[in-house]
Each structure stands twice: as structure tokens, then as C-alpha cells.
N, CA, C and O atoms as a GROMACS GRO file, in nm:
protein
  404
    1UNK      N    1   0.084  -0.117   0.000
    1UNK     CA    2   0.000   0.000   0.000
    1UNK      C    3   0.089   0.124   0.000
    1UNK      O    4   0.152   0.157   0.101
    2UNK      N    5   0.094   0.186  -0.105
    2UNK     CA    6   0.171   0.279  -0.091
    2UNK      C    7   0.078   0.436  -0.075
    2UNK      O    8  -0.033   0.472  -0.113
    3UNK      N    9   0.207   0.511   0.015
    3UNK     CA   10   0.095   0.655   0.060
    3UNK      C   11   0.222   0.743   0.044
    3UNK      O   12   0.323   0.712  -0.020
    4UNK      N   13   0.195   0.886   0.130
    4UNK     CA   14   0.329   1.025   0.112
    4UNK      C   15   0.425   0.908   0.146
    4UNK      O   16   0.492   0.849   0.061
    5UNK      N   17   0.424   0.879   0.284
    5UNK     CA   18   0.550   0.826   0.404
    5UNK      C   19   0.632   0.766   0.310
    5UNK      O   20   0.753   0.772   0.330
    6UNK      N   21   0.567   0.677   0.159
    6UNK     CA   22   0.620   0.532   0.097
    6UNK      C   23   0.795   0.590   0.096
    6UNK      O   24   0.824   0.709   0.109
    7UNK      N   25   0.885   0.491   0.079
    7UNK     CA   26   1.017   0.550   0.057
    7UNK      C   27   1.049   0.458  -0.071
    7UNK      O   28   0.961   0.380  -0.107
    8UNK      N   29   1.149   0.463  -0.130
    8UNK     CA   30   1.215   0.414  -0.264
    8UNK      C   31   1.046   0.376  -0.374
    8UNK      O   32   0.972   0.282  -0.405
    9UNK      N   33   1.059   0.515  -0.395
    9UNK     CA   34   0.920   0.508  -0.505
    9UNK      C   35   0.960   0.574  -0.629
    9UNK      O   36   1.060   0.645  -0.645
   10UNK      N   37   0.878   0.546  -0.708
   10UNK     CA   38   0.912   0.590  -0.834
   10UNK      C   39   0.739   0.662  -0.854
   10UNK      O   40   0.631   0.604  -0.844
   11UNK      N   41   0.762   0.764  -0.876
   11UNK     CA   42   0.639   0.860  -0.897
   11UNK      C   43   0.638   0.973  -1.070
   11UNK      O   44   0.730   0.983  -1.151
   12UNK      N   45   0.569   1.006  -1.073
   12UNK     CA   46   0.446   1.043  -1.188
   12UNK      C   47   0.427   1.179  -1.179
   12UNK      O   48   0.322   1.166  -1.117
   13UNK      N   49   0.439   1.308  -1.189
   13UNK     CA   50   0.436   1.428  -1.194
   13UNK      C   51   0.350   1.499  -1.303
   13UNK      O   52   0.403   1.476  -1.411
   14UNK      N   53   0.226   1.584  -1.320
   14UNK     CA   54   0.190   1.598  -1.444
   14UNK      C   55   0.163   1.757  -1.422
   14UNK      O   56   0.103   1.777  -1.316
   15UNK      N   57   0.186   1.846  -1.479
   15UNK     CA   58   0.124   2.009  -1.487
   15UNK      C   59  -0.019   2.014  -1.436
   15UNK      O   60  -0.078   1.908  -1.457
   16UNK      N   61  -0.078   2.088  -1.387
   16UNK     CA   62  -0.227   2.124  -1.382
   16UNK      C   63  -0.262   2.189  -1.458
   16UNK      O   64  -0.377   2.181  -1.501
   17UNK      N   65  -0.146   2.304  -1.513
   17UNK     CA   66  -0.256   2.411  -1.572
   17UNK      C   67  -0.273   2.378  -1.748
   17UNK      O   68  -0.377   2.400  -1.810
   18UNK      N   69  -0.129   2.315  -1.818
   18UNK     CA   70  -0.153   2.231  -1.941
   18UNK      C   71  -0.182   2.103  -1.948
   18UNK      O   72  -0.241   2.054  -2.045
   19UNK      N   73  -0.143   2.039  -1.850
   19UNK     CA   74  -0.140   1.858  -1.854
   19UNK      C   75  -0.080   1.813  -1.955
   19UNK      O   76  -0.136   1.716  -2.004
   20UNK      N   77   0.021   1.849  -2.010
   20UNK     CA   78   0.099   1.795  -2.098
   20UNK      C   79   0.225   1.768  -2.086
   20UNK      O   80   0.288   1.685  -2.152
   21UNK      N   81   0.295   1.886  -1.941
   21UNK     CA   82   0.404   1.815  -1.955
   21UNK      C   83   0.416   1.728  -1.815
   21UNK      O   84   0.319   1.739  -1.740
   22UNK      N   85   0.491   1.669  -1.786
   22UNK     CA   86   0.529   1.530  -1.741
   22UNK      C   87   0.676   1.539  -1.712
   22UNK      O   88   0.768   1.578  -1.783
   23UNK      N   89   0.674   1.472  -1.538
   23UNK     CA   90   0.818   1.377  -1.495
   23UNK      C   91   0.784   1.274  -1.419
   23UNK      O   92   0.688   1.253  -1.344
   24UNK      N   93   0.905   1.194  -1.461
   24UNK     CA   94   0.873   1.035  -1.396
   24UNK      C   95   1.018   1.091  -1.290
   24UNK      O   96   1.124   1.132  -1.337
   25UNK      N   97   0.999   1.083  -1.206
   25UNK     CA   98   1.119   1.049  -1.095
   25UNK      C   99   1.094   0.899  -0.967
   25UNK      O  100   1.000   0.834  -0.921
   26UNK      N  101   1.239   0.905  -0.957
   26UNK     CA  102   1.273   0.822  -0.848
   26UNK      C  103   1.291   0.896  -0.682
   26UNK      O  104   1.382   0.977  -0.668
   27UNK      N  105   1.236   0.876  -0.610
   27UNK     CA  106   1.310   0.913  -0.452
   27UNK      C  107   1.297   0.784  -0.356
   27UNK      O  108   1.223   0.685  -0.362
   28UNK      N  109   1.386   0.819  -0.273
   28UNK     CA  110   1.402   0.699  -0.120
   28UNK      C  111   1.321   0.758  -0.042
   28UNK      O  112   1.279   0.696   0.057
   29UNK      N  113   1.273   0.910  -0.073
   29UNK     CA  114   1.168   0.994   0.032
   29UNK      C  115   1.061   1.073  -0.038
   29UNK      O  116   1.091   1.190  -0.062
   30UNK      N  117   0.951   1.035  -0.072
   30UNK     CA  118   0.851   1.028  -0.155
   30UNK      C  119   0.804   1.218  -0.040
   30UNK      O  120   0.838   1.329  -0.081
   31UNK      N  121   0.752   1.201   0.049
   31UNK     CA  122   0.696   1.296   0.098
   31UNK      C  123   0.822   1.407   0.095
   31UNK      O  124   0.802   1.524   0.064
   32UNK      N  125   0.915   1.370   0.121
   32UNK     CA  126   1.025   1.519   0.138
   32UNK      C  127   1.030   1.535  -0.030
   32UNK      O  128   1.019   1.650  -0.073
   33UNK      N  129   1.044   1.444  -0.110
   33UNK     CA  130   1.068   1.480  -0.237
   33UNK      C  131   0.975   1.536  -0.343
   33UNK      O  132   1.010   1.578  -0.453
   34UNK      N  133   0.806   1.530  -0.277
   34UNK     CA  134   0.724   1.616  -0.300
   34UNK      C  135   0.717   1.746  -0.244
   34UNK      O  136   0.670   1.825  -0.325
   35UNK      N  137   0.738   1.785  -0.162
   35UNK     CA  138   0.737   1.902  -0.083
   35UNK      C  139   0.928   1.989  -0.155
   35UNK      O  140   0.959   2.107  -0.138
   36UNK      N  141   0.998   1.900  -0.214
   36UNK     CA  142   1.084   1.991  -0.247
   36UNK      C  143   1.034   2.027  -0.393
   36UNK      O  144   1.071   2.131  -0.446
   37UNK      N  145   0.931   1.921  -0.468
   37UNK     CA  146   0.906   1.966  -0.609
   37UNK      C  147   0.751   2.091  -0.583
   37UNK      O  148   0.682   2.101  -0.684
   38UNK      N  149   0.719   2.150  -0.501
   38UNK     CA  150   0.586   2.184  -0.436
   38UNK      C  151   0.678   2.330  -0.394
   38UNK      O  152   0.588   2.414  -0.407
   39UNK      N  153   0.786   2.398  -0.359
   39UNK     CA  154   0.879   2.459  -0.320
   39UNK      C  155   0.918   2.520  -0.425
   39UNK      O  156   0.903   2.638  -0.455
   40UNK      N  157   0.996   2.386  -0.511
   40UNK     CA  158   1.060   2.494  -0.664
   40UNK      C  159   0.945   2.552  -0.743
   40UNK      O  160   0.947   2.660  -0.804
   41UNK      N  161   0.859   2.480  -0.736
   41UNK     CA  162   0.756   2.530  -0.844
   41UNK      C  163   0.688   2.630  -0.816
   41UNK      O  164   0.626   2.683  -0.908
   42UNK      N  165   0.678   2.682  -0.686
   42UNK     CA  166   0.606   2.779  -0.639
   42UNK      C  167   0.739   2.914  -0.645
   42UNK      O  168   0.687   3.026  -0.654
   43UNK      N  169   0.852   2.917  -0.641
   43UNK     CA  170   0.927   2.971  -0.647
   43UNK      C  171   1.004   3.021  -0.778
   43UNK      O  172   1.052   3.132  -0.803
   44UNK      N  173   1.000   2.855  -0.885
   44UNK     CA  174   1.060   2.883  -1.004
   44UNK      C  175   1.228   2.914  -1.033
   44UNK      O  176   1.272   2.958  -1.139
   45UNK      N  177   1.313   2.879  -0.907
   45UNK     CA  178   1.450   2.899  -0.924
   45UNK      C  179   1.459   2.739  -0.901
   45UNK      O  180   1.457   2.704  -0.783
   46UNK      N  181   1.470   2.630  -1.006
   46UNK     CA  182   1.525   2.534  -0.989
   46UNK      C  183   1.630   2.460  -1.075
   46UNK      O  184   1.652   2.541  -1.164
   47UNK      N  185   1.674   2.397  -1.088
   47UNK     CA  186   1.721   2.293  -1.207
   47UNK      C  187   1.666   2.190  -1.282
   47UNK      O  188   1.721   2.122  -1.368
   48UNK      N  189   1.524   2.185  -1.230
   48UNK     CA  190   1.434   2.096  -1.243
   48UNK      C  191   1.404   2.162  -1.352
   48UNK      O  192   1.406   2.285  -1.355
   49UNK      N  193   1.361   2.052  -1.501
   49UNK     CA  194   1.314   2.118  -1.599
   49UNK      C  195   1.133   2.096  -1.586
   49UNK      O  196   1.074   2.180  -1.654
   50UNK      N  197   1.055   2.015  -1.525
   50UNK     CA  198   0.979   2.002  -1.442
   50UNK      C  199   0.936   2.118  -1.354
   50UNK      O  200   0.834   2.185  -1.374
   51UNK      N  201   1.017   2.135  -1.261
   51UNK     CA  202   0.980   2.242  -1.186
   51UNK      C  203   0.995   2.402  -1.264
   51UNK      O  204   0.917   2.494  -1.241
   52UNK      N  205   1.080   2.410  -1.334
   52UNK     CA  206   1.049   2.552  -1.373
   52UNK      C  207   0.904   2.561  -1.472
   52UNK      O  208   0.835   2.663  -1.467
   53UNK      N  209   0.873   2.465  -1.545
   53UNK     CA  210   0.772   2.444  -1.608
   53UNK      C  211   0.658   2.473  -1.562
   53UNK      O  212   0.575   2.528  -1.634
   54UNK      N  213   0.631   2.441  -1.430
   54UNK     CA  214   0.508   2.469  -1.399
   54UNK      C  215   0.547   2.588  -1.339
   54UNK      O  216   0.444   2.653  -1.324
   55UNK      N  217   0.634   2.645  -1.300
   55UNK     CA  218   0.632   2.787  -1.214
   55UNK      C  219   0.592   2.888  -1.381
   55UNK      O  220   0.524   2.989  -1.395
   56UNK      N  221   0.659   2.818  -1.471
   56UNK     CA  222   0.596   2.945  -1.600
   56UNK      C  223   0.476   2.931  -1.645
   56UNK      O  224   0.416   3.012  -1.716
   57UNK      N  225   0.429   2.809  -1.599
   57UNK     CA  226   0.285   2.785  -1.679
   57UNK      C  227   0.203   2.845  -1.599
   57UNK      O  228   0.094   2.892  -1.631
   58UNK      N  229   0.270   2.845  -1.450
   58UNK     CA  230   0.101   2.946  -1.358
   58UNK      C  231   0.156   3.074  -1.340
   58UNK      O  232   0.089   3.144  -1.265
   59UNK      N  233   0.271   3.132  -1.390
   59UNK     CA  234   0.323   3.259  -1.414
   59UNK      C  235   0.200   3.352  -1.431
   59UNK      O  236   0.204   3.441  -1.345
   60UNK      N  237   0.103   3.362  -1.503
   60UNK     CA  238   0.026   3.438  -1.532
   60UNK      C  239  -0.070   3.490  -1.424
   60UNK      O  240  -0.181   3.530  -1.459
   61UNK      N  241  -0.041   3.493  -1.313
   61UNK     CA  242  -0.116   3.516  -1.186
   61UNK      C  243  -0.196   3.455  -1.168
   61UNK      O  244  -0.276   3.489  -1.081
   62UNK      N  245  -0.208   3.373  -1.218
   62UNK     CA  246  -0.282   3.207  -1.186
   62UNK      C  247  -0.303   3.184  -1.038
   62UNK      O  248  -0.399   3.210  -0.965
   63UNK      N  249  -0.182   3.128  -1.014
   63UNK     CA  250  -0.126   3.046  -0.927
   63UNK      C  251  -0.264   2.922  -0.861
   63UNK      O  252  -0.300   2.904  -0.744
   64UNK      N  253  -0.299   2.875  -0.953
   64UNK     CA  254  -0.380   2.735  -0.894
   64UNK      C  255  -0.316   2.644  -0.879
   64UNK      O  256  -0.235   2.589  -0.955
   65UNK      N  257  -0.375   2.599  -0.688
   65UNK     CA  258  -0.296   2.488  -0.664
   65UNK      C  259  -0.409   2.394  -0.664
   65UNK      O  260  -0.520   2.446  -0.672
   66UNK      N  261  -0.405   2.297  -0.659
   66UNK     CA  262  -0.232   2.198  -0.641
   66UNK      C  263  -0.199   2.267  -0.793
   66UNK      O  264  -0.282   2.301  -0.877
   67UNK      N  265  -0.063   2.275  -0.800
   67UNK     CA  266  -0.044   2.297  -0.904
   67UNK      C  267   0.039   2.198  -1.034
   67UNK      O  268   0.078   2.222  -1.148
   68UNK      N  269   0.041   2.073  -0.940
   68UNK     CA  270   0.046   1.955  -1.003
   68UNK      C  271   0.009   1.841  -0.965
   68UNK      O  272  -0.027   1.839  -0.847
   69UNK      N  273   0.001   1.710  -1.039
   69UNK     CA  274  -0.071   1.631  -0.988
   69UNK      C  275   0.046   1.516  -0.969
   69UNK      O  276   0.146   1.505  -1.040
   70UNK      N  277   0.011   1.437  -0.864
   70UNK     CA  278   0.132   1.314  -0.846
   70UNK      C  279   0.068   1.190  -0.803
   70UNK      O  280  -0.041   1.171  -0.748
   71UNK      N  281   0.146   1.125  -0.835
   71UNK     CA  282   0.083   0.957  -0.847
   71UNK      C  283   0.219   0.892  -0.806
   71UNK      O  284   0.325   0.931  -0.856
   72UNK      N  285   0.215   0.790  -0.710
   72UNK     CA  286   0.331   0.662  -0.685
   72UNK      C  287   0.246   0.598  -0.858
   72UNK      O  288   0.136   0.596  -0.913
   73UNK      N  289   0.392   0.556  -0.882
   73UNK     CA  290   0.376   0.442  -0.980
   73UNK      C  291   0.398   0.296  -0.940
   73UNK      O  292   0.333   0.202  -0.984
   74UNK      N  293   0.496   0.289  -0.848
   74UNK     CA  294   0.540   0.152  -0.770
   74UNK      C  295   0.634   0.230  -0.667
   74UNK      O  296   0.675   0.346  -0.664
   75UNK      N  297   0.653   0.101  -0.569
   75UNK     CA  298   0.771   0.106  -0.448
   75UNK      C  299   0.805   0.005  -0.474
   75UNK      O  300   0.740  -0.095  -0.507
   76UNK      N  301   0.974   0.031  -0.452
   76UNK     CA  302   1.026  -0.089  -0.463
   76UNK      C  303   1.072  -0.146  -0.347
   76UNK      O  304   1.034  -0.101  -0.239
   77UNK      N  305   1.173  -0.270  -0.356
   77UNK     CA  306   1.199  -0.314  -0.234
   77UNK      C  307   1.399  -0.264  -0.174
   77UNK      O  308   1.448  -0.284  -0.063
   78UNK      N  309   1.454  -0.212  -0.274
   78UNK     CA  310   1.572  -0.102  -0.291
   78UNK      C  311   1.574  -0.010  -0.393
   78UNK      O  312   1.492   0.013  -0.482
   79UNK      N  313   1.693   0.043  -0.364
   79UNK     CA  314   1.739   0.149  -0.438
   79UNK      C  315   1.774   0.175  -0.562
   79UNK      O  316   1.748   0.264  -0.643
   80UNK      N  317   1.897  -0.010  -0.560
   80UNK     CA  318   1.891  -0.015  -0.702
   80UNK      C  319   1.815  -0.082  -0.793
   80UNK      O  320   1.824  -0.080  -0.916
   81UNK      N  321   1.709  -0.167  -0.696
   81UNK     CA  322   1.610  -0.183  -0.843
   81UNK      C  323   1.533  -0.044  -0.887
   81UNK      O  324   1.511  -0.028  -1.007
   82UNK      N  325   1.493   0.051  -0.797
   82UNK     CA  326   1.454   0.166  -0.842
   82UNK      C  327   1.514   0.213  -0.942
   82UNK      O  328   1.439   0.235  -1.037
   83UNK      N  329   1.645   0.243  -0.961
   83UNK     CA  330   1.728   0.280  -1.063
   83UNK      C  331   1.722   0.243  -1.170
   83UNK      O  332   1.724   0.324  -1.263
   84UNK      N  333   1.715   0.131  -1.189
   84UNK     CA  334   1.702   0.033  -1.278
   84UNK      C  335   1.561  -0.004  -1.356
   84UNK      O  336   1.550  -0.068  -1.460
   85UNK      N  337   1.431   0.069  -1.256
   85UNK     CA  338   1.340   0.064  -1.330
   85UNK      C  339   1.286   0.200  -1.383
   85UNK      O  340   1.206   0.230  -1.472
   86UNK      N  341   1.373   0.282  -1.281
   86UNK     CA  342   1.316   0.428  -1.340
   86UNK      C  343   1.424   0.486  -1.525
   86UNK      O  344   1.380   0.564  -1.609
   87UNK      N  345   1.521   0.434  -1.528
   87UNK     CA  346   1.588   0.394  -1.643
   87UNK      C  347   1.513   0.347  -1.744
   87UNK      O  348   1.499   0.422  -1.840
   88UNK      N  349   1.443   0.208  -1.749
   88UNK     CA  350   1.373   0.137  -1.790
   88UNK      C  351   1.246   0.242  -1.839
   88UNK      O  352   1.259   0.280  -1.955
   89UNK      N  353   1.156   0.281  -1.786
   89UNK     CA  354   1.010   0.420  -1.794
   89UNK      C  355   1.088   0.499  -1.837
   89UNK      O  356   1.037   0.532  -1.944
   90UNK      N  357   1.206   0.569  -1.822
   90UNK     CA  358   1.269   0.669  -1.900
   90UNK      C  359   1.265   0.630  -2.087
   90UNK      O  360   1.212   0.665  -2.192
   91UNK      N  361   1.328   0.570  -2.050
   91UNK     CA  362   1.375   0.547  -2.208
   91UNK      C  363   1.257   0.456  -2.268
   91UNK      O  364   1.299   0.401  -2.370
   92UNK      N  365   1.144   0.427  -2.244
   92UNK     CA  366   1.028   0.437  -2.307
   92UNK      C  367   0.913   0.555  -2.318
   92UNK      O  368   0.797   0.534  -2.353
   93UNK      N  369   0.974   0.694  -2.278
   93UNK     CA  370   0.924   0.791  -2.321
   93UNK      C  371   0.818   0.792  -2.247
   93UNK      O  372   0.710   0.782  -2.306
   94UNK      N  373   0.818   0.802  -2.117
   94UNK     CA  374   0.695   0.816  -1.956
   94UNK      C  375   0.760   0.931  -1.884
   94UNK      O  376   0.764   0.933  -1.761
   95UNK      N  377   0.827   1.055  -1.982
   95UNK     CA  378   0.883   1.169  -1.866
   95UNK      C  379   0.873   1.248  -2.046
   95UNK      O  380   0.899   1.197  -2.155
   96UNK      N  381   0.825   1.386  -2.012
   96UNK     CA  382   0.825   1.459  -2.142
   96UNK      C  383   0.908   1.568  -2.093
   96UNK      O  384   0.910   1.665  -2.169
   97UNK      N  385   0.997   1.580  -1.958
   97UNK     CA  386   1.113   1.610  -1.986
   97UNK      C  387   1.265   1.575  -1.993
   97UNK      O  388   1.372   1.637  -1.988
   98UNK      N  389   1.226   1.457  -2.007
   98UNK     CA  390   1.360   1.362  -1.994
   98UNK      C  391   1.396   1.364  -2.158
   98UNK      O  392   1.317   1.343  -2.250
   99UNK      N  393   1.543   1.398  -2.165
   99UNK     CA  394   1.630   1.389  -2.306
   99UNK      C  395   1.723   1.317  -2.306
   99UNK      O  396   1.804   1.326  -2.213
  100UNK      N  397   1.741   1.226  -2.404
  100UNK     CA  398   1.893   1.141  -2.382
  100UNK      C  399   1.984   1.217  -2.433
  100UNK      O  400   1.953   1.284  -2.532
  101UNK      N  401   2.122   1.224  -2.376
  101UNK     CA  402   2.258   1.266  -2.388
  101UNK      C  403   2.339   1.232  -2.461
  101UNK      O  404   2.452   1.281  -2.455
   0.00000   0.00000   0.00000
């Protein structure tokens, strides 16, 4: 049963105000690692190409929250199968800001 607390999750990120763009991430801390993507986005100084995204999309004095939507996709039972599966959803094109290098 996974909830915030879950740890080594792989979660689902989507815009509110277009719904088009999209991140798949991995964390070991699902609730701290929402509350840091909930932070940049409301702020808009991040590295996150994710997080600046939605800070420009509700730029317009919007500001409707939630201002994104999140979903666990799975928990795993470590770290590095997480790695290994969030790799895997990457490179089948489940993050519309993920670019290969």
C-alpha cells in the first residue's frame, strides 16, 4: 500500500494548468521529495526542468494549486532496483522532460 511516508518510489508528476508536460522520478523519500518539487515550483528557481515548467505555466497570476498532480507508480523493495526501473520508464518515453545525452 503505498501513501506520502512510501520510501524508494518511483512517482508520476503531471502540470495542472496544461497537462501535458510530465516527470517520472525516483526518490528513497517520496513525501520530502514532494514538498521539495511543491517549493521549486512555487518559487521557479530550480534545475528541475519540471519544476520551472510549472512555475511558467502558472506565471500568469494564476497560481492554482495543487499545481500539479502526483501519483506513486510503484515502491520498490531497494534502491537499485529503483534505478534500474526508473531507467527502464525513462527510455520508453513516460517523462516529457527527460532527453537522452
Amino acid at each position: 500500500f503505498a501513501n506520502c511516508k512510501s520510501l524508494n518510489v518511483i512517482y508520476f508528476l503531471r502540470c495542472n494548468q496544461c497537462s501535458k508536460e510530465t516527470k517520472l522520478g525516483k526518490t528513497d523519500n517520496f513525501r520530502e521529495r514532494l514538498n521539495n518539487h511543491r517549493s521549486a515550483c512555487r518559487l521557479g528557481k530550480s534545475t528541475d526542468i519540471f519544476d520551472n515548467h510549472v512555475f511558467k505555466c502558472n506565471k500568469n497570476g494564476r497560481k492554482i494549486e495543487p499545481l500539479f498532480t502526483a501519483h506513486i507508480m510503484m515502491v520498490m523493495s531497494n534502491y537499485q532496483k529503483l534505478l534500474n526501473m526508473e531507467r527502464k520508464l525513462l527510455l520508453n518515453g513516460h517523462d516529457t522532460t527527460f532527453k537522452l545525452v
